[in-house]
C-alpha positions in Angstrom: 0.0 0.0 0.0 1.0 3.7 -1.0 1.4 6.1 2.1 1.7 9.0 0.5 1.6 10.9 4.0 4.5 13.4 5.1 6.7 11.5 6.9 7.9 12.8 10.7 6.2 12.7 13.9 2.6 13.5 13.6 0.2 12.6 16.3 -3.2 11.2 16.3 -4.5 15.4 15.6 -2.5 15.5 12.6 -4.7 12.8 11.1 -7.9 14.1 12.4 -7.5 17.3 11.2 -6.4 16.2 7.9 -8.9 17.7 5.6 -9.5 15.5 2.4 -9.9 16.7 -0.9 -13.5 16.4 -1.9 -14.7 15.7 -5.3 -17.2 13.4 -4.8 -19.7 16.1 -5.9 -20.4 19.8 -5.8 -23.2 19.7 -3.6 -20.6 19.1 -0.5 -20.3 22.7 -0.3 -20.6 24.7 2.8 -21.9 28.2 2.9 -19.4 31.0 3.4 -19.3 33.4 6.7 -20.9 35.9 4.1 -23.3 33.9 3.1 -24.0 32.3 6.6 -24.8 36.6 7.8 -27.0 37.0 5.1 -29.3 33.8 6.3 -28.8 35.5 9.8 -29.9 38.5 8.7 -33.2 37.5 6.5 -36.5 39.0 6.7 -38.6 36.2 7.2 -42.3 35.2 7.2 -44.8 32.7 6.6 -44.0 31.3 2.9 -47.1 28.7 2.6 -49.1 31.8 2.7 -46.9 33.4 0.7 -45.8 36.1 3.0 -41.9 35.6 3.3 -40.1 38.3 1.8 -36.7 36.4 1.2 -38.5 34.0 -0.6 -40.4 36.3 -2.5 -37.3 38.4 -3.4 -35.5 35.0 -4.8 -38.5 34.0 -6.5 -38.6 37.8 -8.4 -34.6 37.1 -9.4 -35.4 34.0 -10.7 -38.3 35.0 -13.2 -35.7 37.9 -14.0 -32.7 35.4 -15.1 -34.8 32.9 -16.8 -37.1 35.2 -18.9 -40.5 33.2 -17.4 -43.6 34.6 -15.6 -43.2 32.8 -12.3 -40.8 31.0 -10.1 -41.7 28.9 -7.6 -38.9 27.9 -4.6 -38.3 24.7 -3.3 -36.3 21.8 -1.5 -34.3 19.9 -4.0 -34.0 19.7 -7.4 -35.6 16.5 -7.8 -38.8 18.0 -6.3 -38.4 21.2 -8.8 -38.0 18.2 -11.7 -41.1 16.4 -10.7 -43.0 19.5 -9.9 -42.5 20.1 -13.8 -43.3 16.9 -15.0 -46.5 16.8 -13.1 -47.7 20.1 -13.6 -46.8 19.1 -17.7 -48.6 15.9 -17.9 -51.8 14.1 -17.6 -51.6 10.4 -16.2 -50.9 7.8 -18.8 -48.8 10.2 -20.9 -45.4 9.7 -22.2 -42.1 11.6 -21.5 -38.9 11.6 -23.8 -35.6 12.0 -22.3 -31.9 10.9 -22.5 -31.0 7.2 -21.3 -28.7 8.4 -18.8 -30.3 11.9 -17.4 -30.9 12.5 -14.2 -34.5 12.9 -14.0 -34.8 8.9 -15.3 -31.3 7.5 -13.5 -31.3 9.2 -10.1 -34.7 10.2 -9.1 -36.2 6.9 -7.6 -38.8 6.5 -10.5 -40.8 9.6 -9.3 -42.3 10.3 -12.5 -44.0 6.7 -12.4 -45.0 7.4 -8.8 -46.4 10.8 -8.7 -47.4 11.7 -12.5 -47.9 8.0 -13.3 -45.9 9.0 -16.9 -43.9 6.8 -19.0 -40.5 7.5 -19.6 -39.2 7.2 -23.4 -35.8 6.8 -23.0 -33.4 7.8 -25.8 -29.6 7.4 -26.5 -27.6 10.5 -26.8 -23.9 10.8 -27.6 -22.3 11.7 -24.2 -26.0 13.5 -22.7 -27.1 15.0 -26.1 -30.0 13.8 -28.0 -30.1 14.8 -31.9 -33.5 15.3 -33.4 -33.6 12.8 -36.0 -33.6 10.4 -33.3 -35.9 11.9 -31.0 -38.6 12.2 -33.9 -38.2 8.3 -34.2 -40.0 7.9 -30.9 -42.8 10.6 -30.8 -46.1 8.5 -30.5 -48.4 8.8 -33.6 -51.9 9.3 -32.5 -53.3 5.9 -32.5 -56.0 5.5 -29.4 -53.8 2.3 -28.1 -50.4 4.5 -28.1 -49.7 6.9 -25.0 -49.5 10.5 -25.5 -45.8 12.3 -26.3 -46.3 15.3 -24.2 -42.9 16.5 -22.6 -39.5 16.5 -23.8 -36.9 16.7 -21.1 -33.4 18.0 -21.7 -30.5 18.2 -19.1 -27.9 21.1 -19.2 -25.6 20.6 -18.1 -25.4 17.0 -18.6 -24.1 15.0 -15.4 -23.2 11.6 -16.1 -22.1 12.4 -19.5 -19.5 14.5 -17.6 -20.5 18.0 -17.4 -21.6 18.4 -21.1 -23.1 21.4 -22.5 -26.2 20.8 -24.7 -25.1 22.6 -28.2 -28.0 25.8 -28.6 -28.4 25.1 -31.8 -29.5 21.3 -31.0 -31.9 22.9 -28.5 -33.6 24.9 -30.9 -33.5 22.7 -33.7 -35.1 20.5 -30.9 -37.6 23.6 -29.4 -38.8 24.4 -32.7 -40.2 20.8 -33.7 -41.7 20.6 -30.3 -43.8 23.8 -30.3 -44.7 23.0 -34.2 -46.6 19.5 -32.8 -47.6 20.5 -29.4 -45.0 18.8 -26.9 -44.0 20.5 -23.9 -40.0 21.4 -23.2 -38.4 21.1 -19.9 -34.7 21.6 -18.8 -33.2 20.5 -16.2 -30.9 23.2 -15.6 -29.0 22.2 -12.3 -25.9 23.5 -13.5 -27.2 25.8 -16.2 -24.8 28.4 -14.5 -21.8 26.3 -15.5 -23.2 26.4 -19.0 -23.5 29.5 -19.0 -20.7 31.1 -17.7 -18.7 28.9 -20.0 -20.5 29.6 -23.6 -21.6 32.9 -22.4 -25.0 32.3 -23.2 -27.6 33.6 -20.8 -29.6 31.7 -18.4 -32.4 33.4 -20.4 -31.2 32.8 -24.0 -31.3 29.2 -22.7 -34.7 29.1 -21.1 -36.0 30.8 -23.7 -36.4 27.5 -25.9 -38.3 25.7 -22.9 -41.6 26.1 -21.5 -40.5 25.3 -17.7 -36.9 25.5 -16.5 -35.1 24.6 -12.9 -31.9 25.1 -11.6 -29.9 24.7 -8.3 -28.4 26.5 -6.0 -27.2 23.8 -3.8 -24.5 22.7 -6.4 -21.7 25.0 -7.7 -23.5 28.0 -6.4 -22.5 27.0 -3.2 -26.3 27.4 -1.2 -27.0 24.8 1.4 -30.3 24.1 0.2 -33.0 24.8 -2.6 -33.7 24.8 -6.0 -36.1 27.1 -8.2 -38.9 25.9 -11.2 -39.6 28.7 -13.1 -42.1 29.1 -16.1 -45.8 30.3 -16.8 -48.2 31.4 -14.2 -50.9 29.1 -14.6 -47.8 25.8 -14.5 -46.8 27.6 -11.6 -50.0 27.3 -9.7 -50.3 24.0 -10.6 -46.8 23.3 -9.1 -47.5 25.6 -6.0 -50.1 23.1 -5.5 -48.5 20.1 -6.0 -45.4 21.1 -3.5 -47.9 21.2 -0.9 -49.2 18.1 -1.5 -46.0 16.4 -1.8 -45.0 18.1 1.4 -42.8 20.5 0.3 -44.5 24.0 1.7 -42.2 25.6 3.6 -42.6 28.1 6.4 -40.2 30.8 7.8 -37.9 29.2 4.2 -36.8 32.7 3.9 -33.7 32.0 6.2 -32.6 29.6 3.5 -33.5 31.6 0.7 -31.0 34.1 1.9 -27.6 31.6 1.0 -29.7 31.3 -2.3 -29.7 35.2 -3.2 -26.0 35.7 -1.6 -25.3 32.7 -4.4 -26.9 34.3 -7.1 -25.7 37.6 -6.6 -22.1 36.4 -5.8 -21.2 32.7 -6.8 -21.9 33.0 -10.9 -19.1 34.2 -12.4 -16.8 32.0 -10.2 -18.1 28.8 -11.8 -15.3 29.4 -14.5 -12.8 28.9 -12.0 -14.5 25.6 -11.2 -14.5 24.6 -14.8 -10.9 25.8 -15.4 -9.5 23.0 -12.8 -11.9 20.2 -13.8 -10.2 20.9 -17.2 -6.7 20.9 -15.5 -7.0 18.1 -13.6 -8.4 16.2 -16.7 -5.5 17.4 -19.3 -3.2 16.1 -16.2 -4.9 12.9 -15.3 -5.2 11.9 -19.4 -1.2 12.0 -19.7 -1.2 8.7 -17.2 -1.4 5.7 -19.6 -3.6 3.3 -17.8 -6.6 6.4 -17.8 -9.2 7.3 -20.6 -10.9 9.6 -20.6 -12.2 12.3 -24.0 -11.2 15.9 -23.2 -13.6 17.3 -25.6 -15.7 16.7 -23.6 -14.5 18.0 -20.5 -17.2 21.3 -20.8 -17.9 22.9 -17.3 -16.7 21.5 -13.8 -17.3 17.7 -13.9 -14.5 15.0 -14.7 -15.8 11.7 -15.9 -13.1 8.7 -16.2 -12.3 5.3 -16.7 -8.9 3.3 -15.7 -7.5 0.5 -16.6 -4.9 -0.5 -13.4 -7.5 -0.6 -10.3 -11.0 -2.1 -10.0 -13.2 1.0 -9.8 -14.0 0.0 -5.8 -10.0 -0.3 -5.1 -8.9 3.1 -6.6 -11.9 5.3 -4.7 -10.6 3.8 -1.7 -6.3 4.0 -2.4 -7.8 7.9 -3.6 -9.5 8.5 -0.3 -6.4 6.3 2.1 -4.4 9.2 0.6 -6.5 12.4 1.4 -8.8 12.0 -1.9 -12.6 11.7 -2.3 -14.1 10.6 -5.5 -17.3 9.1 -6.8 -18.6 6.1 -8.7 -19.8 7.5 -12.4 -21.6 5.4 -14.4 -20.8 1.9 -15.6 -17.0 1.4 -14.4 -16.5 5.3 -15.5 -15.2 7.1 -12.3 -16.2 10.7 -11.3 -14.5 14.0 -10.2 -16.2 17.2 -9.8 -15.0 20.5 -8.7 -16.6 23.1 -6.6 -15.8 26.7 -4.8 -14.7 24.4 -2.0 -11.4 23.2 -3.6 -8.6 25.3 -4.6 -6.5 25.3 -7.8 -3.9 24.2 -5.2 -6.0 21.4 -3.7 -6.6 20.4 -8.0 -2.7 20.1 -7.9 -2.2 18.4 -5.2 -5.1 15.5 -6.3 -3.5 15.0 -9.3 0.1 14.4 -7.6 -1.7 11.7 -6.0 -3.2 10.9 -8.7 -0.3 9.9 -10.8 1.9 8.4 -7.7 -0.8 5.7 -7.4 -0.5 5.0 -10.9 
């Protein structure tokens, strides 16, 4: 075994205090001291009744960066995701999406469960779909077939590795769905990655949807909540719906506060996050027994396969020696970078990195 430790006489605080580097994901962030006083300092109120001003103040931010009527605050972004597909859909509908998005890979089947929808899976090349293909499985109106009504896109694209959905596939993609009358949701979790990267505005973007959500528990660095924004009347339907799913929140205005502070302060940063995933990667890719395509390295996610360790056996030599990684998908590894990890942290992982190999 590697000990890739400073040798001398540390005692038992040494390793206790040792802090790891963390790039199992970016939602491991914690909020800053300045973001921590602007929760302190919230105005608060009663948000089920629509009386918290913090809330309502995030909620008027949102609707201005994503160009919709209405924006509607929640949890998590799987609730923001399901709100959208409920509030889009009647039961016994169908849904298209990418084989390996989020909304059909990591959200415990939630459109069966609360929309009862079907999802239409489709194969994209690394998280993008291409219109020929998705016109291929748009029902035809046959009484025995289920209805196509919502298109789902992801942007950025997580298990594909941080991928950017090309704008002009979106509106090639946007413009067949409003000529035939199906619905467009993005799951924009990391939309600010995208942006901040193409320089395309969060706008521009949601401009080709009818519904959009995004997080500010990821590389914004929040503790907590996402947004769903779109048209008044899908919002009331998704107001509704949060309630009954038990996601009304009270005095949420304390939380809404990191939320704000994120928006207002953690945007432009994300290029700093997407410059050392695309260091680490052009560093990691020079070791012989790793593959990995750095054309598609996009924003702040790393995704990688080896060919030396079982995928179980490298995560844990990684996090022996002051490393945290994650399981991708299939035997593909995962890295992702955050405001929590420095440039010199980045470094330092990929010295490790190539001593283990």
């Amino acid at each position: 075994m590697l000990n890739l430790v400073p040798k001398g006489n540390f005692g038992n605080d040494y390793f206790f205090n040792m802090k790891n580097i963390d790039l199992r994901s970016d939602t491991i962030t914690k909020p800053s001291k300045e973001m921590r006083q602007a929760m302190f300092d919230a105005e608060v109120g009663d948000d089920v009744f629509s009386e918290d001003p913090t809330v309502n103040k995030l909620q008027e931010k949102c609707v201005e960066i994503s160009g919709k009527e209405k924006a509607l605050y929640v949890p998590s972004g799987c609730m923001a995701n399901q709100l959208a597909v409920k509030a889009h859909t009647q039961p016994g509908d169908e849904v298209i999406c990418e084989s390996e998005c989020h909304i059909f890979n990591y959200e415990t089947a939630a459109p069966a469960i609360l929309s009862n929808v079907q999802m239409m899976t489709v194969r994209g090349e690394y998280g993008v779909m291409q219109l020929e293909e998705i016109k291929k499985f748009v029902r035809t109106k046959e009484y025995y077939f289920p209805r196509t009504r919502l298109i789902c896109l992801e942007n950025t694209h997580n298990r594909a590795g941080g991928v950017i959905q090309p704008i002009e596939v979106i509106k090639e993609i946007s413009e067949f769905a409003k000529e035939i009358g199906i619905m467009m949701h993005m799951d924009g979790a990391r939309i600010f990655n995208a942006s901040i990267e193409t320089g395309i505005s969060v706008k521009e973007y949601s401009s080709y949807f009818d519904s959009i959500s995004f997080c500010f528990s990821k590389g914004l660095g929040a503790p907590v909540g996402s947004i769903l924004c779109g048209p008044a009347d899908f919002i009331a339907v998704a107001h509704k719906w949060r309630k009954i799913i038990g996601g009304g929140m009270r005095q949420a205005g304390v939380i809404a506060a990191a939320a704000l502070y994120a928006l207002e302060n953690n945007t432009k940063r994300l290029k700093e996050d997407n410059d050392k995933a695309k260091y680490f990667a052009k560093e990691i890719s020079k070791i012989k027994e790793v593959s990995i395509n750095l054309e598609k390295v996009h924003t702040n996610i790393v995704i990688f396969a080896n060919s030396k360790y079982p995928k179980p056996e490298l995560i844990s030599k990684l996090k022996e020696n002051g490393v945290l990684i994650s399981a991708g998908s299939f035997e593909n590894l995962r890295a992702v970078f955050h405001l929590d990890v420095t440039m010199e942290e980045t470094e330092e992982a990929v010295r490790i990195f190539k001593t283990l190999f």
